[in-house]
N, CA, C and O atoms as a GROMACS GRO file, in nm:
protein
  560
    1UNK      N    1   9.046  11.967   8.412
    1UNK     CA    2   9.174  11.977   8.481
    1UNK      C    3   9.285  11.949   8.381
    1UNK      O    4   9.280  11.833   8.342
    2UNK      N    5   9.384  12.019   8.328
    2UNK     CA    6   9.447  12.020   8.307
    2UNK      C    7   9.576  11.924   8.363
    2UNK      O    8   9.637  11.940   8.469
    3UNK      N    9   9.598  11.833   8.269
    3UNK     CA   10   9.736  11.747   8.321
    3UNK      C   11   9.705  11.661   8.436
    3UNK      O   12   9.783  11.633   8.527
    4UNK      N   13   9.587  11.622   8.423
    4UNK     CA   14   9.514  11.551   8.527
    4UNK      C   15   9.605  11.420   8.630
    4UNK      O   16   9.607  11.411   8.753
    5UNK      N   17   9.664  11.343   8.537
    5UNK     CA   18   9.785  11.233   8.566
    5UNK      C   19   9.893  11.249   8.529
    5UNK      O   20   9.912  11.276   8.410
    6UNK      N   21  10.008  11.235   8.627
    6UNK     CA   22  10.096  11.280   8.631
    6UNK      C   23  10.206  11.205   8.453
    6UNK      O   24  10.222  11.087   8.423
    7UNK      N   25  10.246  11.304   8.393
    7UNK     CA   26  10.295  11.210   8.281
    7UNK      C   27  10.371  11.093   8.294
    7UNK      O   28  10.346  10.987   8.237
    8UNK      N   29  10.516  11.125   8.410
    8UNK     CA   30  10.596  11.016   8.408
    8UNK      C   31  10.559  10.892   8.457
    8UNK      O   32  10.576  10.786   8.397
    9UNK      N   33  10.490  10.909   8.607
    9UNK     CA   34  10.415  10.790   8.580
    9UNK      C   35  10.308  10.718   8.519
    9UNK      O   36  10.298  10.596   8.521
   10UNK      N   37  10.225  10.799   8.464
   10UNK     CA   38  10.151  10.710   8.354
   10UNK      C   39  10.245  10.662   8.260
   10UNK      O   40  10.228  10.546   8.221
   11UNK      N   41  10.358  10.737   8.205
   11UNK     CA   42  10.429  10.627   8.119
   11UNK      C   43  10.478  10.507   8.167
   11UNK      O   44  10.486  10.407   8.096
   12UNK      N   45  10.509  10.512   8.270
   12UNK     CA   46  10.577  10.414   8.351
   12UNK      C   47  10.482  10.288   8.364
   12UNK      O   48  10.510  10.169   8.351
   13UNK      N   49  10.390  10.335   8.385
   13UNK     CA   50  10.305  10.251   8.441
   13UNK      C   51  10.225  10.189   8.285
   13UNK      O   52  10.207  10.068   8.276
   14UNK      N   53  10.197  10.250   8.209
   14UNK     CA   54  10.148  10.200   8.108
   14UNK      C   55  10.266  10.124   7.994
   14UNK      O   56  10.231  10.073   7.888
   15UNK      N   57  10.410  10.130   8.043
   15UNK     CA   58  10.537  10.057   7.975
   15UNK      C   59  10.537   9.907   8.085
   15UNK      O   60  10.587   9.800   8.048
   16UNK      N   61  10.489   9.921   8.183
   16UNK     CA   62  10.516   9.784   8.259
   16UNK      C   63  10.393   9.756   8.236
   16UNK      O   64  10.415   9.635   8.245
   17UNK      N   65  10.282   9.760   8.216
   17UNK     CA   66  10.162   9.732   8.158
   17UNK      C   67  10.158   9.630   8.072
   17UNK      O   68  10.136   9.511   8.089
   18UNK      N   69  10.194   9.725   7.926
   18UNK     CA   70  10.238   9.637   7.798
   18UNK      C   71  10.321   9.554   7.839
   18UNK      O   72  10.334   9.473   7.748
   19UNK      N   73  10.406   9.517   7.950
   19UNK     CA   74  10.519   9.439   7.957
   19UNK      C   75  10.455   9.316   8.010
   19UNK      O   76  10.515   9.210   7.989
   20UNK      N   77  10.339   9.311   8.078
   20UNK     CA   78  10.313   9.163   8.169
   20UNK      C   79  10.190   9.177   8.151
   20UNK      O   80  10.128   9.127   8.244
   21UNK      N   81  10.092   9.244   8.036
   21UNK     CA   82   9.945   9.231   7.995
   21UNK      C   83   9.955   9.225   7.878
   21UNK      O   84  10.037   9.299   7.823
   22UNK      N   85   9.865   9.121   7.791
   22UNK     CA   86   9.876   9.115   7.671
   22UNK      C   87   9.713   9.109   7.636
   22UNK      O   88   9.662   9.043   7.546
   23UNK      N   89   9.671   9.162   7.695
   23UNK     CA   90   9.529   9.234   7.656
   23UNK      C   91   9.506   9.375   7.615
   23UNK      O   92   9.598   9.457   7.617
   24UNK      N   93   9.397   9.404   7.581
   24UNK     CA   94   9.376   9.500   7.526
   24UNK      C   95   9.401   9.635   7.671
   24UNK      O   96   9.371   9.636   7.790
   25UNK      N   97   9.467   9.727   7.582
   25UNK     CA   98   9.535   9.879   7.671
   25UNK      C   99   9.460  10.014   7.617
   25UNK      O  100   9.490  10.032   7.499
   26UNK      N  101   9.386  10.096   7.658
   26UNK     CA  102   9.364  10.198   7.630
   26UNK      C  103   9.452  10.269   7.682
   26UNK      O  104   9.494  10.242   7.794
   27UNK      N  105   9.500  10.381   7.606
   27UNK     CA  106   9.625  10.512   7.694
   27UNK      C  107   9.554  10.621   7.715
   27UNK      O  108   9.592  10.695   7.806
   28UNK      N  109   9.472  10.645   7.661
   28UNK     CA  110   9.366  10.776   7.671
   28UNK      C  111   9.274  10.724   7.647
   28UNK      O  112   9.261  10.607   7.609
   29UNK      N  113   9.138  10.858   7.678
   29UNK     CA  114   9.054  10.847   7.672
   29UNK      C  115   8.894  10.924   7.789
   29UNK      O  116   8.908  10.901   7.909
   30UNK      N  117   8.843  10.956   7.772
   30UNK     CA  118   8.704  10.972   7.861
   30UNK      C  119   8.662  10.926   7.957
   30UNK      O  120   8.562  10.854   7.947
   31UNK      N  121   8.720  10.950   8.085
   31UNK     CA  122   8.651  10.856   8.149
   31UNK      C  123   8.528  10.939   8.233
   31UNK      O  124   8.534  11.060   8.257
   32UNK      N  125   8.410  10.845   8.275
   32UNK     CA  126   8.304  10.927   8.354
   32UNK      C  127   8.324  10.856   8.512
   32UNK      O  128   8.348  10.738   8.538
   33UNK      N  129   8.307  10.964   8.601
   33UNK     CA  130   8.319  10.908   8.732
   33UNK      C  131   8.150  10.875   8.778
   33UNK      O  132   8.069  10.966   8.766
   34UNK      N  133   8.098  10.710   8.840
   34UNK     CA  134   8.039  10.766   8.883
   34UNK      C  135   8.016  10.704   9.005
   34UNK      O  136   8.116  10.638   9.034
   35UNK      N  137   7.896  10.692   9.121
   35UNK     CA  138   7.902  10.722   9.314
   35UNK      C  139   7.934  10.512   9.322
   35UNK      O  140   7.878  10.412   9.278
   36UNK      N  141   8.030  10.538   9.386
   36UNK     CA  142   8.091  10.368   9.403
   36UNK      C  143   8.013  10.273   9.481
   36UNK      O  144   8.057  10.162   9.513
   37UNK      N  145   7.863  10.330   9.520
   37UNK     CA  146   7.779  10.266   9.589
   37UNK      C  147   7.737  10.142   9.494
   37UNK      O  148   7.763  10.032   9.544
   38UNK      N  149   7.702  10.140   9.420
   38UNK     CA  150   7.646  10.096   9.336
   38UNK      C  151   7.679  10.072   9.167
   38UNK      O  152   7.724  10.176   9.117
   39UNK      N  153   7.666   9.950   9.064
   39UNK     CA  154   7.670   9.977   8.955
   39UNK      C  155   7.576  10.098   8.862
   39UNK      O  156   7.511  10.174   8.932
   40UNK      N  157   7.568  10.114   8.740
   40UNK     CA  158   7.511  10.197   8.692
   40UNK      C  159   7.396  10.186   8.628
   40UNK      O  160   7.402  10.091   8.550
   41UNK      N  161   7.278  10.249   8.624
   41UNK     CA  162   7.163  10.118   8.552
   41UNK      C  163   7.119  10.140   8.432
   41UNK      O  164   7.112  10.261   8.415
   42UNK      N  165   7.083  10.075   8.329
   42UNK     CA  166   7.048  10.088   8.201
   42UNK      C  167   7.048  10.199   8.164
   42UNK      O  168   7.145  10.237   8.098
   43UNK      N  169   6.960  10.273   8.189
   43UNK     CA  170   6.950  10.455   8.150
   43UNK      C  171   7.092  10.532   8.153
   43UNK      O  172   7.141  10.588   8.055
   44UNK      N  173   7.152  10.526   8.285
   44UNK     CA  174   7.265  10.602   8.269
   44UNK      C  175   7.362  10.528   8.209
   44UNK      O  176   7.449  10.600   8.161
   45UNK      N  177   7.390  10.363   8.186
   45UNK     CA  178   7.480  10.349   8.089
   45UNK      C  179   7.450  10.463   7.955
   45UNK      O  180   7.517  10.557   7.914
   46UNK      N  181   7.299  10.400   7.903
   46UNK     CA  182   7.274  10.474   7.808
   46UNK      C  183   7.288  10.658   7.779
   46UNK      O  184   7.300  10.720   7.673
   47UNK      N  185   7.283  10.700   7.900
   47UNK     CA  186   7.296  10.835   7.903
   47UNK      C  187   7.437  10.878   7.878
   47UNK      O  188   7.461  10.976   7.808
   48UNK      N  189   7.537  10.800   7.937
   48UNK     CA  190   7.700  10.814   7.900
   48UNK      C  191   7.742  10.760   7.759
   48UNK      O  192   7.850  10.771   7.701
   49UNK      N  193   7.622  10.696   7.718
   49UNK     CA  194   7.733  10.672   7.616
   49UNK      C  195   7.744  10.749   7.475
   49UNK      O  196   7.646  10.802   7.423
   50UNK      N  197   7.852  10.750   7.427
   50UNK     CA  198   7.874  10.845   7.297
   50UNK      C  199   7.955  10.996   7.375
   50UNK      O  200   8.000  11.096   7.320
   51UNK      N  201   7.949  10.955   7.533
   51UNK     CA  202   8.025  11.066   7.586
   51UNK      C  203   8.158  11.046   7.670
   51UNK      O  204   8.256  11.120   7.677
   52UNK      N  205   8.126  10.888   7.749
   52UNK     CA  206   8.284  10.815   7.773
   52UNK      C  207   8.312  10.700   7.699
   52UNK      O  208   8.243  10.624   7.631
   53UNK      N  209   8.427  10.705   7.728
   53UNK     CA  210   8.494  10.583   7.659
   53UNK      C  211   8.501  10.450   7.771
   53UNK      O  212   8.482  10.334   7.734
   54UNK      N  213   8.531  10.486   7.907
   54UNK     CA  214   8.470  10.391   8.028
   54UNK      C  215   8.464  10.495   8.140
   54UNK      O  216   8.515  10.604   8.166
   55UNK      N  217   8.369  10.401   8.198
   55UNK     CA  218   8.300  10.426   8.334
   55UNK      C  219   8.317  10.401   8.457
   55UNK      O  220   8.246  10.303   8.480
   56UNK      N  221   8.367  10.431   8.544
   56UNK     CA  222   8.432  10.337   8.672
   56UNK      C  223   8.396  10.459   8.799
   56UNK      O  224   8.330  10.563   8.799
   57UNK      N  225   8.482  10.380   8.907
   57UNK     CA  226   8.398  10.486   9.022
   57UNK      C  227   8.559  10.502   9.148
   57UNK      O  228   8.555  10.507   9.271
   58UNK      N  229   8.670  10.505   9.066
   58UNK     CA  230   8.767  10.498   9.170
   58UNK      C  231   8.892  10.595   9.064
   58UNK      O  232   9.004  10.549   9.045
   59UNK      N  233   8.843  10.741   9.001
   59UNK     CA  234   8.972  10.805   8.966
   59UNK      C  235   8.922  10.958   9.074
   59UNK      O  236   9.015  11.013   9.132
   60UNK      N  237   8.812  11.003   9.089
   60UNK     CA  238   8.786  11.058   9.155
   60UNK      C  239   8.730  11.042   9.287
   60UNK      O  240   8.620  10.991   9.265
   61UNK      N  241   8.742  11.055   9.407
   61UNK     CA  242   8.818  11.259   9.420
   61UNK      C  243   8.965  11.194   9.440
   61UNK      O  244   9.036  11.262   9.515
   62UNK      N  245   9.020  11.086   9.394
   62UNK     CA  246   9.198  11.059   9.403
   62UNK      C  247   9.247  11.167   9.338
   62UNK      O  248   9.340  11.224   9.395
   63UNK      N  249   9.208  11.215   9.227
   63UNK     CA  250   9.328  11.311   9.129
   63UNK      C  251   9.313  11.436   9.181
   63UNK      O  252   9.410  11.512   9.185
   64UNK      N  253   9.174  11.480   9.234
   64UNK     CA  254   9.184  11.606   9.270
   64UNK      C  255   9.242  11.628   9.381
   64UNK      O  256   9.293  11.738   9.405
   65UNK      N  257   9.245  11.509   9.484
   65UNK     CA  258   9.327  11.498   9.633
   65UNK      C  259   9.464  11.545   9.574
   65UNK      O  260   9.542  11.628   9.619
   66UNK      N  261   9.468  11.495   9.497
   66UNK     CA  262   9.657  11.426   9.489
   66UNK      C  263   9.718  11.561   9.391
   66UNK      O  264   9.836  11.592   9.406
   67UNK      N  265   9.647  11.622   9.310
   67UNK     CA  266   9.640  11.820   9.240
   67UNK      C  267   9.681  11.869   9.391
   67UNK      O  268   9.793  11.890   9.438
   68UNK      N  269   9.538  11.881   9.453
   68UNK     CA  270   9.560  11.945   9.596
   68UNK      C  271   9.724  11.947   9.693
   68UNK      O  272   9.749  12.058   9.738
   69UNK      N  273   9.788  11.880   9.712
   69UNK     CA  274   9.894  11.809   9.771
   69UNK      C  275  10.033  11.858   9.684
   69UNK      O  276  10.142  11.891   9.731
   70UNK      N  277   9.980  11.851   9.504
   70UNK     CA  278  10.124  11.848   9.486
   70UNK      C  279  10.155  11.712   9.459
   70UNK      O  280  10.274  11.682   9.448
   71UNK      N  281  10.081  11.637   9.449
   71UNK     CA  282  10.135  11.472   9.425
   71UNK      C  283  10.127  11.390   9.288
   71UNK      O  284  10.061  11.432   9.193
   72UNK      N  285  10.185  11.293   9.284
   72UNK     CA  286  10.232  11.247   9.110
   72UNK      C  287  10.114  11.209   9.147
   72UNK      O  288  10.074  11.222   9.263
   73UNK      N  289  10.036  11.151   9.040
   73UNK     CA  290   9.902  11.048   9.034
   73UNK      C  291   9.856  10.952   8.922
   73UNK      O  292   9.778  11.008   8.845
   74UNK      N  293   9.872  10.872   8.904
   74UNK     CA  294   9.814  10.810   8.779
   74UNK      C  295   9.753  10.661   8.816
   74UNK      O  296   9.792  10.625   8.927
   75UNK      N  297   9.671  10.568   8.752
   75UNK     CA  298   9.557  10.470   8.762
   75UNK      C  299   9.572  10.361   8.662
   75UNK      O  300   9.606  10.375   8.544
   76UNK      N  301   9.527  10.200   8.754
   76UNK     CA  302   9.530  10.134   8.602
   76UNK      C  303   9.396  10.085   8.667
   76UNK      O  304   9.361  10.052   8.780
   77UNK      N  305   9.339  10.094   8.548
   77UNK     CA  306   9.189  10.038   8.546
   77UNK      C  307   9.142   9.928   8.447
   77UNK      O  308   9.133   9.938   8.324
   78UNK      N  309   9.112   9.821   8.526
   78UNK     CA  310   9.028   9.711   8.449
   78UNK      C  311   8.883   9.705   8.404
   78UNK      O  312   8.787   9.697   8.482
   79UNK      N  313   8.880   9.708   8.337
   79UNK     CA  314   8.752   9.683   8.307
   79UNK      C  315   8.699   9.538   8.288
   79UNK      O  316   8.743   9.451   8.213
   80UNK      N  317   8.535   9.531   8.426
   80UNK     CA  318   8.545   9.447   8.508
   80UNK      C  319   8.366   9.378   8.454
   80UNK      O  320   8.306   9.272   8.474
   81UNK      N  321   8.336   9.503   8.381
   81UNK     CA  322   8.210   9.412   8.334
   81UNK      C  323   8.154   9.574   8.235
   81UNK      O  324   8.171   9.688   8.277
   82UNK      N  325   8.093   9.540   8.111
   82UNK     CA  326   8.050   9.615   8.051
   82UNK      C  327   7.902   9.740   8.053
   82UNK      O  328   7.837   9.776   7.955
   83UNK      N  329   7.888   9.774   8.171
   83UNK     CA  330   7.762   9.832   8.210
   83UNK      C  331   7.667   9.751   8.160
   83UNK      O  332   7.668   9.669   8.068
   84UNK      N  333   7.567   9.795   8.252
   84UNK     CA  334   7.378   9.697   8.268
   84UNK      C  335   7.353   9.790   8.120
   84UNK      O  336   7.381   9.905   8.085
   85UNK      N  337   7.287   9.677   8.062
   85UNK     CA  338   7.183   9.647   7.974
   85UNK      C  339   7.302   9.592   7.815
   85UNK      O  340   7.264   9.535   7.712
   86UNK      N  341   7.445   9.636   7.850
   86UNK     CA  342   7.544   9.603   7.731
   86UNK      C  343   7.564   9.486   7.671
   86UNK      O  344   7.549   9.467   7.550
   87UNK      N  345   7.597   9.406   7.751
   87UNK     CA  346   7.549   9.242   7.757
   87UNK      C  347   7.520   9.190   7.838
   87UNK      O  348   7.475   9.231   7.946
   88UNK      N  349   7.546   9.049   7.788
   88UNK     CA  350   7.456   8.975   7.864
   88UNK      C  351   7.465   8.998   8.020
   88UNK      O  352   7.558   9.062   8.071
   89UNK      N  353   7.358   8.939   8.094
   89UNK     CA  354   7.384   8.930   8.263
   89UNK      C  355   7.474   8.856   8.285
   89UNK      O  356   7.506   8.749   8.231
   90UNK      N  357   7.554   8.959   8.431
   90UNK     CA  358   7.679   8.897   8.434
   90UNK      C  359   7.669   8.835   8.621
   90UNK      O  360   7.568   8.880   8.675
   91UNK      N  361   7.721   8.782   8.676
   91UNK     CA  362   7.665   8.780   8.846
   91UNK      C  363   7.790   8.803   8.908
   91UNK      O  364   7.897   8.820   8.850
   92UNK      N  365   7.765   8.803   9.062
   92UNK     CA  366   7.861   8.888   9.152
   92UNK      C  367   7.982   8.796   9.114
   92UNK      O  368   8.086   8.853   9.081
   93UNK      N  369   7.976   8.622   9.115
   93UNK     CA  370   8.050   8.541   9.082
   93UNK      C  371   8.172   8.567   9.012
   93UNK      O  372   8.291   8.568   9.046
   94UNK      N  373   8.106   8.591   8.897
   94UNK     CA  374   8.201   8.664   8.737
   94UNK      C  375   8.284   8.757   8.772
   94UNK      O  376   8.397   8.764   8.725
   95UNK      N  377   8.216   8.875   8.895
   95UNK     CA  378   8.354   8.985   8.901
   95UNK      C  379   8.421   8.913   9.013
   95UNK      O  380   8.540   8.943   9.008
   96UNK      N  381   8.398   8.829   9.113
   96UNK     CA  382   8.465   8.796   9.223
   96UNK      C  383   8.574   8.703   9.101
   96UNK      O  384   8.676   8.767   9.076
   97UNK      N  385   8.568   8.626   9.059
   97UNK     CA  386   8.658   8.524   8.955
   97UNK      C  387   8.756   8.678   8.911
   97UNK      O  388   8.872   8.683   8.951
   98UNK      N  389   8.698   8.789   8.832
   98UNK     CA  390   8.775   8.837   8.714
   98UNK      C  391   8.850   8.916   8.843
   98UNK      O  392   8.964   8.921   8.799
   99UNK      N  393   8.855   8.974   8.960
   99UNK     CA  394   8.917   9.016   9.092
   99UNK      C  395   9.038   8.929   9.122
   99UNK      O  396   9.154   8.970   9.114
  100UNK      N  397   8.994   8.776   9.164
  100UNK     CA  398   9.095   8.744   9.217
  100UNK      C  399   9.135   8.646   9.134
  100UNK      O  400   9.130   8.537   9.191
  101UNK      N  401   9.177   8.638   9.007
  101UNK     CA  402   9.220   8.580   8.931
  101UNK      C  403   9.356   8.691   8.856
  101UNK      O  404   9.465   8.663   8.807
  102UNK      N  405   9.278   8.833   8.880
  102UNK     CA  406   9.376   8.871   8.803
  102UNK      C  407   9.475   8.999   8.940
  102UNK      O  408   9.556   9.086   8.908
  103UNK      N  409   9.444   8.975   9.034
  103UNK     CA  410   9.509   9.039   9.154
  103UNK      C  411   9.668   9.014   9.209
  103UNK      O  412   9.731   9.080   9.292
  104UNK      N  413   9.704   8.911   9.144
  104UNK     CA  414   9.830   8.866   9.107
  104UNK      C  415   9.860   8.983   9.025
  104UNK      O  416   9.885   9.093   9.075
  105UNK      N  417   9.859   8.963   8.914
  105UNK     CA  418   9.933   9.061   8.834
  105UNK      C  419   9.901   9.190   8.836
  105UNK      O  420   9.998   9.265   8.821
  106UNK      N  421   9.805   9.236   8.849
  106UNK     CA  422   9.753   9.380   8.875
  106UNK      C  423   9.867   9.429   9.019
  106UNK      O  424   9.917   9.542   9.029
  107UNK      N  425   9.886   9.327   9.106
  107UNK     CA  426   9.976   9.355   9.216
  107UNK      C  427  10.113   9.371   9.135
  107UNK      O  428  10.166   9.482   9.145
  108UNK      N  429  10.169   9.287   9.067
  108UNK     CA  430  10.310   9.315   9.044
  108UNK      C  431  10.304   9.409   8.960
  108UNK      O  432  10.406   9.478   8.970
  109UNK      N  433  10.201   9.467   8.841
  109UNK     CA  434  10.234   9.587   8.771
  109UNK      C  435  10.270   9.690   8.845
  109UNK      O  436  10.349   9.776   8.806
  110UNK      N  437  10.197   9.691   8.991
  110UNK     CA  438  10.156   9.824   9.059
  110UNK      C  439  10.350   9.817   9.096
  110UNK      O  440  10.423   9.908   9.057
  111UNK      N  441  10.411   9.681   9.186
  111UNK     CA  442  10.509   9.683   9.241
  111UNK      C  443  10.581   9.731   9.183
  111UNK      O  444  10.619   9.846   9.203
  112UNK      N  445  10.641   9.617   9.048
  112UNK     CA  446  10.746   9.709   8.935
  112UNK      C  447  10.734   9.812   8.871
  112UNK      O  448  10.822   9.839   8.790
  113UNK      N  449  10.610   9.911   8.889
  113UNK     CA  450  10.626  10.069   8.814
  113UNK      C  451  10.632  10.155   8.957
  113UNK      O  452  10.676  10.269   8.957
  114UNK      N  453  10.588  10.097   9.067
  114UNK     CA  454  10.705  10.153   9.183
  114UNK      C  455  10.813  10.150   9.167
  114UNK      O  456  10.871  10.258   9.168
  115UNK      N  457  10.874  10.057   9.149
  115UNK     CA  458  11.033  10.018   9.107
  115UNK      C  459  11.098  10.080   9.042
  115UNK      O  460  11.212  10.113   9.074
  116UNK      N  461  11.033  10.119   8.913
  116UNK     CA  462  11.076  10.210   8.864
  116UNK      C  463  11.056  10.384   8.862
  116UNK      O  464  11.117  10.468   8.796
  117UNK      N  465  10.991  10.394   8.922
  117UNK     CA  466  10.987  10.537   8.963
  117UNK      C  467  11.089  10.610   9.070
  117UNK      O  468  11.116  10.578   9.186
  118UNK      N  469  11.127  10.701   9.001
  118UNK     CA  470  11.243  10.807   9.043
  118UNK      C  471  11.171  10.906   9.160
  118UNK      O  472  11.087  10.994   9.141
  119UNK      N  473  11.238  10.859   9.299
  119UNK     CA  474  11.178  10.933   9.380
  119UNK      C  475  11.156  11.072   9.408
  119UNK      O  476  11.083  11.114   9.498
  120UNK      N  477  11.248  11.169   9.298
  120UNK     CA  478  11.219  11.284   9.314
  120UNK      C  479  11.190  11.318   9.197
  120UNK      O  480  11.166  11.439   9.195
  121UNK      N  481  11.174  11.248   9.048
  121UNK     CA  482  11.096  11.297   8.934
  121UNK      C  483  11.128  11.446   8.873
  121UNK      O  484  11.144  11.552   8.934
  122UNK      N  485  11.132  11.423   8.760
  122UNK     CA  486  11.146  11.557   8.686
  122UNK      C  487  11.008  11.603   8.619
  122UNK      O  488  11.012  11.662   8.511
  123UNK      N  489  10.893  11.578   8.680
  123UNK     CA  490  10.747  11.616   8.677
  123UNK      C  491  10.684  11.721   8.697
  123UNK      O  492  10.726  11.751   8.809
  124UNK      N  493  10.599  11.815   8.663
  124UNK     CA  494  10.577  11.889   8.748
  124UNK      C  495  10.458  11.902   8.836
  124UNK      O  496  10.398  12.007   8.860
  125UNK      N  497  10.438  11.816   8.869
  125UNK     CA  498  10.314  11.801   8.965
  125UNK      C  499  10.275  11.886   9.069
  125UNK      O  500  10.164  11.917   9.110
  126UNK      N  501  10.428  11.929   9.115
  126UNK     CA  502  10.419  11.961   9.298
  126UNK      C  503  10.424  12.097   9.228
  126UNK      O  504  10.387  12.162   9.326
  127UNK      N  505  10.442  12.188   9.135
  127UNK     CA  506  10.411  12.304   9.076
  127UNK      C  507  10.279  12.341   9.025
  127UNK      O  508  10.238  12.457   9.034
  128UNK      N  509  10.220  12.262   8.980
  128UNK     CA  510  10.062  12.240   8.932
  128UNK      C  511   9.950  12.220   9.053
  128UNK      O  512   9.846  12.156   9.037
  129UNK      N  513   9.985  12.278   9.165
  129UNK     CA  514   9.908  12.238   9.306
  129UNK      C  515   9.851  12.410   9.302
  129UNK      O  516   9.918  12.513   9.307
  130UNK      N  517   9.698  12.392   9.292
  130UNK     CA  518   9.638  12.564   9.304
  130UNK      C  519   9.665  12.609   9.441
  130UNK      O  520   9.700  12.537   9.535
  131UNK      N  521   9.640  12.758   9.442
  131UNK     CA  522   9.636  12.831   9.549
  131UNK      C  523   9.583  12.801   9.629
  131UNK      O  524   9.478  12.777   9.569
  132UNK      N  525   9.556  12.771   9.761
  132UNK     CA  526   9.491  12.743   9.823
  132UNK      C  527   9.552  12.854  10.005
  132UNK      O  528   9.667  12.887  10.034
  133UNK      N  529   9.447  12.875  10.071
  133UNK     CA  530   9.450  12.922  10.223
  133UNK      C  531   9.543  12.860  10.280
  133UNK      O  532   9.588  12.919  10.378
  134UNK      N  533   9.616  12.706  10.243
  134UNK     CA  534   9.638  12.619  10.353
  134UNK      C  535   9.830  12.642  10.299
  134UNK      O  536   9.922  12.579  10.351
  135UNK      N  537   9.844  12.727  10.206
  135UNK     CA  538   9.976  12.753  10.124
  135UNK      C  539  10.127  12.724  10.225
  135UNK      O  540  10.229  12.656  10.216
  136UNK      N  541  10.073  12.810  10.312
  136UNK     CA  542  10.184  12.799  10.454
  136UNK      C  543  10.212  12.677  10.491
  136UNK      O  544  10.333  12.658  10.476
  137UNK      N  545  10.175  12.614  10.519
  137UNK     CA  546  10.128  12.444  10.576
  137UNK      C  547  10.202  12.364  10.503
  137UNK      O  548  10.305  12.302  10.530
  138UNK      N  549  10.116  12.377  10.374
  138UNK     CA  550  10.178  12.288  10.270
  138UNK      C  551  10.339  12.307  10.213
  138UNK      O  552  10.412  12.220  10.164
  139UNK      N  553  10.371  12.467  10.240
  139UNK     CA  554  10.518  12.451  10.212
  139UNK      C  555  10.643  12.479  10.247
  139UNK      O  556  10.734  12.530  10.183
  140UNK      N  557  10.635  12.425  10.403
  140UNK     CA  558  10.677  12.366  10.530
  140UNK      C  559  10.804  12.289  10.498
  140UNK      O  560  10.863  12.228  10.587
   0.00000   0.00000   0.00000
C-alpha cells in the first residue's frame, strides 16, 4: 500500500513523541501484522525475522479501514515484550506493569497530537481512497 499512514500526522505524532519520550523511537520501518489472539511462538518469531523490524497485532485491518473511508491514519506502538524464545521469560505481570505504568503518557501523546492536528489538513488521504461500488455513499 502505498502511503500507508497518513504523513501529517505521523509527523505530528512522532514530534510530540520525541517531546515527552525519551526512549528509543523508530520512524520507519517493517512491520509484520500478526492474529491478536495470541502471542507469537518461537518458530514464527524465528520465521519473521530478518524480514520485520517489529511485530505487533493492532496496525491492521485499521489502515486498510481508514484507505477505505478516505481517513488520515497513523499509530504509536510500544514495544511491550521482545517475541518468545528472544529473551528471557517474561510473565503476564511484566506487560500488565509496562501497560499501566506507561498509559499516562501514551494518553497525553495521543491528546496533544490531537491538539495539534488541523482539522481539515492539507493531506491527501481522502484522495487516496480506491474505487469502490459504495462511491455514491461515500461522497454524499
Amino acid at each position: 500500500m502505498r502511503d500507508a499512514l497518513c504523513p501529517e500526522m505521523r509527523k505530528t505524532l512522532l514530534d510530540t513523541t520525541r517531546q515527552q519520550f525519551d526512549g528509543r523511537i523508530f520512524s520507519r520501518g517493517v512491520y509484520a501484522v500478526t492474529d491478536g489472539r495470541h502471542f507469537e511462538s518461537p518458530a514464527e518469531v524465528s520465521m519473521m525475522r530478518g524480514h520485520a523490524d517489529i511485530v505487533g497485532q493492532s496496525l491492521c485491518p485499521e489502515v486498510y479501514l481508514a484507505r477505505e473511508i478516505g481517513a488520515c491514519y497513523a499509530g504509536l506502538y510500544f514495544v511491550v515484550n521482545y517475541g518468545e524464545g528472544v529473551v528471557k521469560d517474561w510473565s503476564h505481570q511484566d506487560l500488565h506493569d509496562i501497560f499501566y505504568n506507561d498509559a499516562p503518557m501514551i494518553s497525553q501523546i495521543i491528546i496533544d497530537t490531537i491538539r495539534k492536528l488541523s482539522a481539515k489538513g492539507s493531506c491527501e488521504c481522502r484522495d487516496l481512497r480506491k474505487e469502490t461500488l459504495l462511491k455514491g455513499i461515500y461522497n454524499k
